[in-house]
C-alpha positions as CSV (number, residue, x, y, z in Angstrom):
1,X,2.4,-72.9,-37.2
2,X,-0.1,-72.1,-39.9
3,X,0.1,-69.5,-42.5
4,X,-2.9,-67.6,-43.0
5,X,-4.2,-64.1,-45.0
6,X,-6.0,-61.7,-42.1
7,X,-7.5,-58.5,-42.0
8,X,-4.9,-56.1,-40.5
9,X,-7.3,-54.6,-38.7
10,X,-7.3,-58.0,-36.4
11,X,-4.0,-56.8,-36.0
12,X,-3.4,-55.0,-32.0
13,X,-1.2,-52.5,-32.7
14,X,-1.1,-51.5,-29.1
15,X,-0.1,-54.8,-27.9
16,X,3.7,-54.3,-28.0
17,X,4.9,-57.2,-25.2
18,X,7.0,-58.8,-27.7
19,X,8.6,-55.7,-29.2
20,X,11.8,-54.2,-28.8
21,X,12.4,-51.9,-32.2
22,X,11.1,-49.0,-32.4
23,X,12.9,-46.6,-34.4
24,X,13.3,-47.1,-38.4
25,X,13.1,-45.9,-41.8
26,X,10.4,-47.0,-43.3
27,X,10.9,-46.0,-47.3
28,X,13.0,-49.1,-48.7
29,X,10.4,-51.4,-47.4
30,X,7.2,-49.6,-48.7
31,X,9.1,-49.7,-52.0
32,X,9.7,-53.5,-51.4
33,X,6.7,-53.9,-51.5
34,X,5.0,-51.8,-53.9
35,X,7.2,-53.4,-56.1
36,X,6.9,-57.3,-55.1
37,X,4.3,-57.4,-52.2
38,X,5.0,-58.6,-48.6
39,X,7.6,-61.5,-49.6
40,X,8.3,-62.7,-45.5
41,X,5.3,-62.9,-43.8
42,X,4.7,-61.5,-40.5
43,X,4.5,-63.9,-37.1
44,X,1.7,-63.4,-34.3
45,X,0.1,-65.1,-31.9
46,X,-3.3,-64.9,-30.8
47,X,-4.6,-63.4,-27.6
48,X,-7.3,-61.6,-26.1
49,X,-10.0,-63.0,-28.5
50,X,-10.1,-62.2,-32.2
51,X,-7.1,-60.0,-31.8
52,X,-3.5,-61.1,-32.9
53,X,-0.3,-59.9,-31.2
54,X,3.0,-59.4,-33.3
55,X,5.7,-61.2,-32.1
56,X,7.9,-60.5,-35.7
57,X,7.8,-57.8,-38.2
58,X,6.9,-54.4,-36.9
59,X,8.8,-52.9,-39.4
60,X,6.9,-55.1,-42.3
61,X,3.2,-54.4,-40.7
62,X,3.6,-50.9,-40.0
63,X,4.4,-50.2,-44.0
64,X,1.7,-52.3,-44.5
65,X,-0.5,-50.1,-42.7
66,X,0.6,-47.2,-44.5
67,X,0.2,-48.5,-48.0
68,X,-3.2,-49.4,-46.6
69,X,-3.5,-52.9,-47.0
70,X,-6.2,-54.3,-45.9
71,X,-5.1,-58.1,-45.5
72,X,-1.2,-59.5,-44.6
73,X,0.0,-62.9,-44.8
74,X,0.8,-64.3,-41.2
75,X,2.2,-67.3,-39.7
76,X,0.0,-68.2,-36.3
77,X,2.0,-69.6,-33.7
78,X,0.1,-72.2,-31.3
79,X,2.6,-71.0,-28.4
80,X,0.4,-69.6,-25.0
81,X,3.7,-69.1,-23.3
82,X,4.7,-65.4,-23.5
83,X,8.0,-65.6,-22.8
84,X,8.6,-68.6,-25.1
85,X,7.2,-66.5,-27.8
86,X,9.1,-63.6,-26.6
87,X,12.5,-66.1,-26.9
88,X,11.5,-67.1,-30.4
89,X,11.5,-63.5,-31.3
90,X,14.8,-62.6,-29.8
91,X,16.4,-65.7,-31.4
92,X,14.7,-65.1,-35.1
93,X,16.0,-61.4,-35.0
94,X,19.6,-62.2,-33.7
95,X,20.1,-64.5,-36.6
96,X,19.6,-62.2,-39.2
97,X,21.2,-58.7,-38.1
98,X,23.0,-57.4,-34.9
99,X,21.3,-55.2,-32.5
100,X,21.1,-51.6,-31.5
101,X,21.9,-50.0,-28.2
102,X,18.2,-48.8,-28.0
103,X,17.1,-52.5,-29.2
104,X,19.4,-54.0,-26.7
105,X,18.1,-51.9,-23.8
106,X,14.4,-52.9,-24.5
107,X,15.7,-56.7,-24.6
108,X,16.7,-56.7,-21.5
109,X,14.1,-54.4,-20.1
110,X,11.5,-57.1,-21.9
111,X,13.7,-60.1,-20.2
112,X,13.6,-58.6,-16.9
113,X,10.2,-58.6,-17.1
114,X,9.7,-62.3,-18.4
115,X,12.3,-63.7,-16.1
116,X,13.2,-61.1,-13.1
117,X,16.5,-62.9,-12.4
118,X,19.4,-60.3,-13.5
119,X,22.5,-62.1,-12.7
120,X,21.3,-65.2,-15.0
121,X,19.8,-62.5,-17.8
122,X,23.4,-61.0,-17.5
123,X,25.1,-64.2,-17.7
124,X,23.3,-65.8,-20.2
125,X,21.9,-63.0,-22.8
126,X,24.9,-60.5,-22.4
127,X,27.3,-62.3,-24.7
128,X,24.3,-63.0,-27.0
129,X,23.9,-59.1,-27.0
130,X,27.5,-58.4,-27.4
131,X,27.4,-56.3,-23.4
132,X,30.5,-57.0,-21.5
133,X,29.2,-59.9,-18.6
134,X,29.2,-57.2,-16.2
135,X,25.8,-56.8,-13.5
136,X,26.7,-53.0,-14.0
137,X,25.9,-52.9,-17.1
138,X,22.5,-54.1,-16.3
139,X,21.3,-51.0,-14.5
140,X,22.7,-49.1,-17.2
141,X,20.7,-50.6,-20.2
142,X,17.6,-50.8,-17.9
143,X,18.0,-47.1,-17.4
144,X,17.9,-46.2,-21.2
145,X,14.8,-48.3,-22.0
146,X,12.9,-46.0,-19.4
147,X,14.0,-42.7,-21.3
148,X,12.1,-40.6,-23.1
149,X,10.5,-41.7,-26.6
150,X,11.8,-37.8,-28.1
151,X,15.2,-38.6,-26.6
152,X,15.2,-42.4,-28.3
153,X,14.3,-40.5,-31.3
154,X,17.0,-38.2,-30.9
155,X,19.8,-40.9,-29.9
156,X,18.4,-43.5,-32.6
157,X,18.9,-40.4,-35.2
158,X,22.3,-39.2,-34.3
159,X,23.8,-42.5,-33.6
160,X,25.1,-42.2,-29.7
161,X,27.8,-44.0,-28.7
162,X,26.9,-45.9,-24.7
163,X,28.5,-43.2,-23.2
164,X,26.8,-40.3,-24.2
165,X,23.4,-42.1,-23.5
166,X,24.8,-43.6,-20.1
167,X,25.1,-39.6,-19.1
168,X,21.3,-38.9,-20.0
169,X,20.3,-41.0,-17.8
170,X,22.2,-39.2,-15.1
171,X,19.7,-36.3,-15.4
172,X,16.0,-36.7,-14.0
173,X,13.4,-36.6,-16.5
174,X,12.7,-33.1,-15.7
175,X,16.2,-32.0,-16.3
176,X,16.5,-33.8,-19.6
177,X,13.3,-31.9,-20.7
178,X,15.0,-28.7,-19.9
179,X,18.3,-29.8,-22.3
180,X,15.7,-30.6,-24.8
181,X,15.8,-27.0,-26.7
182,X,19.8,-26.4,-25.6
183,X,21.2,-29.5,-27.2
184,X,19.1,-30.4,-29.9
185,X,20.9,-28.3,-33.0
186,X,24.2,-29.6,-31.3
187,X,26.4,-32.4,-32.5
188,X,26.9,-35.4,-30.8
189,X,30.4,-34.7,-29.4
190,X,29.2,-30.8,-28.2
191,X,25.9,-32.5,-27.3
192,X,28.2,-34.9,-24.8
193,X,30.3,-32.0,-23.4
194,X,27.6,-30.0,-22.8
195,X,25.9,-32.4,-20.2
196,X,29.0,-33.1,-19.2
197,X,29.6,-29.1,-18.0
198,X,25.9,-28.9,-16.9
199,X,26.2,-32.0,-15.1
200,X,29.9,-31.7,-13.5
201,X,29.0,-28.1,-12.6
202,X,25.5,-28.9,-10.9
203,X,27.6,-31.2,-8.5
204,X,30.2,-28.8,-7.5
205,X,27.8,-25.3,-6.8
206,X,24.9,-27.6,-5.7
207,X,22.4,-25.7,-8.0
208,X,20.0,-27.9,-9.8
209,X,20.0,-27.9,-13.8
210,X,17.2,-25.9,-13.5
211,X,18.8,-23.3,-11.6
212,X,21.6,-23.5,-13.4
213,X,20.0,-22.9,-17.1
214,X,17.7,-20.3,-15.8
215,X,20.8,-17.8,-14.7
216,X,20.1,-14.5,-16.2
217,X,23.3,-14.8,-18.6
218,X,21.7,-18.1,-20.0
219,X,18.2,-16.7,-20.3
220,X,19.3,-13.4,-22.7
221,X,20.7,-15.8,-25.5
222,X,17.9,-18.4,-25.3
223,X,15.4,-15.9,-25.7
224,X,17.0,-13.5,-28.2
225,X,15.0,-13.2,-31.2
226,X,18.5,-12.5,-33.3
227,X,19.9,-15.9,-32.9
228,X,19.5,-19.3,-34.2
229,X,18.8,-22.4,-33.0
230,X,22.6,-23.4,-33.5
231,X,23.7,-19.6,-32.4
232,X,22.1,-20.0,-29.2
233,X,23.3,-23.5,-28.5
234,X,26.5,-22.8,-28.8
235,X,26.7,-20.0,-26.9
236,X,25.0,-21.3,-24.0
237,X,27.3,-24.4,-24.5
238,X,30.2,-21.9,-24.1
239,X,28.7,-20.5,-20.8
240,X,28.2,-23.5,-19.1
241,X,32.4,-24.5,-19.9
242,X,33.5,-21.3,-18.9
243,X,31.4,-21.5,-15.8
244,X,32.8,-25.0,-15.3
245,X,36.4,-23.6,-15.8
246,X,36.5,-20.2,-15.1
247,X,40.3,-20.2,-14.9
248,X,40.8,-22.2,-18.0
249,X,38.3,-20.3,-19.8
250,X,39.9,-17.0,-18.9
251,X,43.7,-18.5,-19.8
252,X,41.6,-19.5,-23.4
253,X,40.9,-15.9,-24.1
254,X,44.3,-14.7,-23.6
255,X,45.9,-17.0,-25.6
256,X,43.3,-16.1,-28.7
257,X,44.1,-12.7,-28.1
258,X,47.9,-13.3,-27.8
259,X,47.8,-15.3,-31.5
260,X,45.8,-12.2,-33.3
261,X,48.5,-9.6,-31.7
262,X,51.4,-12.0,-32.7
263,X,50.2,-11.7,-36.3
264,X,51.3,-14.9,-37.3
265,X,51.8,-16.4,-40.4
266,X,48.7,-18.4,-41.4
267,X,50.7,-21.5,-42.4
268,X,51.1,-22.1,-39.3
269,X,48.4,-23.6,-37.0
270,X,48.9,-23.6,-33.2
271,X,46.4,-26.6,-31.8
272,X,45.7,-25.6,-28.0
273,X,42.7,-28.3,-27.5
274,X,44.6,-30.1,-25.0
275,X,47.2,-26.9,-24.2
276,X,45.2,-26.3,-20.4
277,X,45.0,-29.9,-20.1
278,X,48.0,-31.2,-19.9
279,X,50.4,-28.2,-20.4
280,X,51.0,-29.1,-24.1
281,X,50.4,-27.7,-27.7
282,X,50.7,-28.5,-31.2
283,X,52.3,-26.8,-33.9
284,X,51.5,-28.3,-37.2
285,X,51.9,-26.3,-41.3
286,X,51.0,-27.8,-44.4
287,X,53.9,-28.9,-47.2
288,X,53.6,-30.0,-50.9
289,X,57.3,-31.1,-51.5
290,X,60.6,-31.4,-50.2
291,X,61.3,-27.3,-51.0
292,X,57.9,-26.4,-49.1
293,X,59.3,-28.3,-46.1
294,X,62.6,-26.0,-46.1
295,X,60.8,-23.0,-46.4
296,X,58.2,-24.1,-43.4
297,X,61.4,-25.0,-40.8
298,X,62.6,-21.9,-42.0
299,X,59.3,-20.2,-41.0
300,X,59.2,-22.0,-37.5
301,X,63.0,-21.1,-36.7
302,X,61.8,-17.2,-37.4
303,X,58.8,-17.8,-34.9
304,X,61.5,-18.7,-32.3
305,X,63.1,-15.3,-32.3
306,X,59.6,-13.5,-32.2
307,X,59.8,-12.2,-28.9
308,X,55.9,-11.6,-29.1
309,X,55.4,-15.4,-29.8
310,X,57.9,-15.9,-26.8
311,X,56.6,-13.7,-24.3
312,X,52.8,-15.9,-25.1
313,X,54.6,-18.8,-23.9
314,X,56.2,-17.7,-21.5
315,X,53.3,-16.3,-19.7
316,X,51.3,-19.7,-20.3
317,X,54.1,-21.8,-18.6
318,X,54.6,-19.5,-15.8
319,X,51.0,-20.0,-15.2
C-alpha cells in the first residue's frame, strides 16, 4: 500500500462498485478541512487505466471536490480482487461507526453481487450488520437498495424506522411516485399511516393506488390553489382513513360533535385515539398540588351526573 498525492481529476467519480453511503452532510468536513487539510487520506485502487476507483472516503473526496482541490493524498492498494477490496471496505467502516438502514441495504445488495450466496451472506454478515439472522430479512433489505434515490433522500432525511421503509417497498415504483406530492409535508408517523390506508384499502376494493388517489374527492384538494402543501396532505390523509373505516370515521365525528355539545370543562381531556379500537378511552386533567387534585375528582364526580356526558357513552357502548 503506498501513499501518494494525485490529481483528483484521476479520480472516477462514476465508478461506485465499492460504495454503499450515499446520503450525508457535508459542512463539518469542508470545515475540517479548511481548517487543517485532509488529515485521513482517501483509499483507491486502480482500474481501468489511469483512473482510480474509491474504495474509502466518499464523504472526504466529495468535499474535496467542492473546495476544489485539485490534488488528495491517497493510499493505493495493490489488491485486483474486487470483492477483497470490497471486504476491506466493509471491515474499515464497521470499526469506526455503526451503520444505517440505507447503508446496510446497499451492503448487502453490493455482497449479493460479489458473492450471490444469500443464506451464507445472511449467516455470516447479518450479525456483523446488527439484522436479525433471518433469510426474510434478506429480500427486505434487497428491496430498499432498489428504491428510488428521491425516496433514499427522503427516508435518509427523516430518519425511518425498518417498518415504514419495509411498506414502500410494497408499492410499485409507479405508485410510490404518485405518493410523492401526498406524503412529502407529512411526518413520519402520518407518512406511515397514510400508506398504510392507501395500501390496506387498495387490497380490499381492488382499485389500484392510482385509481384510488385520482377519485374526484381526492383531486379537488390536491389541486386547490387555497391550500398548502401540509393543508392538502392532511386532508387527503383524512380521506383515505375515512375511506378505509367508513364506520369508524363516522362513530369519530359523532363523538367530536357529542364533546362540543357537552360543553365540558377544559381541564378535562378525553383521549379517544384507541376508543374505536379496542372499546376504551382515557380521561386524564392536569394538578399542581394536593388541593388541585380535590377539586379535579370533584370535577370528574360532577361529569358523572351530566346526563349529556352519559347519554355520549351510552350511545358509544351500545354501538
Amino acid at each position: 500500500m503506498k501513499l501518494l498525492d494525485i490529481p483528483l481529476d484521476d479520480i472516477n467519480l462514476q465508478d461506485e462498485r465499492f460504495r454503499f453511503s450515499y446520503f450525508f452532510d457535508l459542512e463539518k468536513m469542508l470545515i475540517s478541512i479548511k481548517k487543517i487539510g485532509l488529515v485521513n487520506p482517501l483509499m483507491a485502487v486502480k482500474r481501468e487505466g489511469s483512473k482510480y476507483v474509491i474504495v474509502c472516503g466518499w464523504k472526504r473526496v466529495l468535499a474535496c471536490r467542492e473546495l476544489s482541490l485539485a490534488y488528495v493524498p491517497v493510499y493505493l492498494l495493490d489488491e485486483q480482487d474486487d470483492r477483497r477490496v470490497f471486504f476491506l471496505s466493509l471491515y474499515e467502516n464497521w470499526a469506526v461507526r455503526n451503520f444505517n438502514i440505507l447503508e446496510k441495504s446497499e451492503i448487502i445488495h453490493k455482497l449479493n453481487g460479489f458473492i450471490g450466496d444469500e443464506k451464507k451472506i445472511v449467516r455470516e454478515f447479518f450479525p456483523l450488520l446488527g439484522i436479525p439472522v433471518n433469510l426474510s430479512y434478506f429480500d427486505i433489505y434487497l428491496r430498499i437498495a432498489q428504491l428510488d434515490p428521491v425516496w433514499k433522500k427522503i427516508i435518509f432525511k427523516k430518519k425511518f424506522p425498518l417498518s415504514s421503509i419495509q411498506l414502500l417497498t410494497d408499492f410499485t415504483r409507479e405508485d410510490r411516485k404518485l405518493l410523492l406530492p401526498f406524503v412529502l409535508s407529512l411526518n413520519v408517523n402520518k407518512m406511515k399511516q397514510f400508506c398504510e390506508d392507501l395500501f390496506e384499502l387498495s387490497k380490499k376494493t381492488g382499485d389500484s393506488p392510482k385509481i384510488l388517489l385520482s377519485a374526484p374527492e381526492i383531486l379537488s384538494v390536491s389541486q386547490s390553489e387555497n391550500l398548502s402543501s401540509l393543508q392538502k396532505a392532511e386532508r387527503v390523509r383524512s380521506l383515505m382513513r375515512t375511506k378505509r373505516y367508513p364506520t369508524l370515521s363516522s362513530w369519530k365525528k359523532s363523538f367530536d360533535t357529542s364533546l362540543k355539545k357537552a360543553r365540558l370543562s377544559k381541564d378535562v381531556a378525553f383521549d379517544s385515539a384507541s376508543f374505536f379500537e379496542d372499546g376504551e378511552f382515557s380521561v386524564t386533567f392536569s394538578l399542581h398540588d394536593k388541593e388541585d387534585f380535590r377539586k379535579r375528582l370533584f370535577k370528574l364526580q360532577e361529569l358523572v351526573a351530566d346526563e349529556d356526558l352519559f347519554s355520549l357513552f351510552k350511545s358509544f357502548s351500545d354501538g
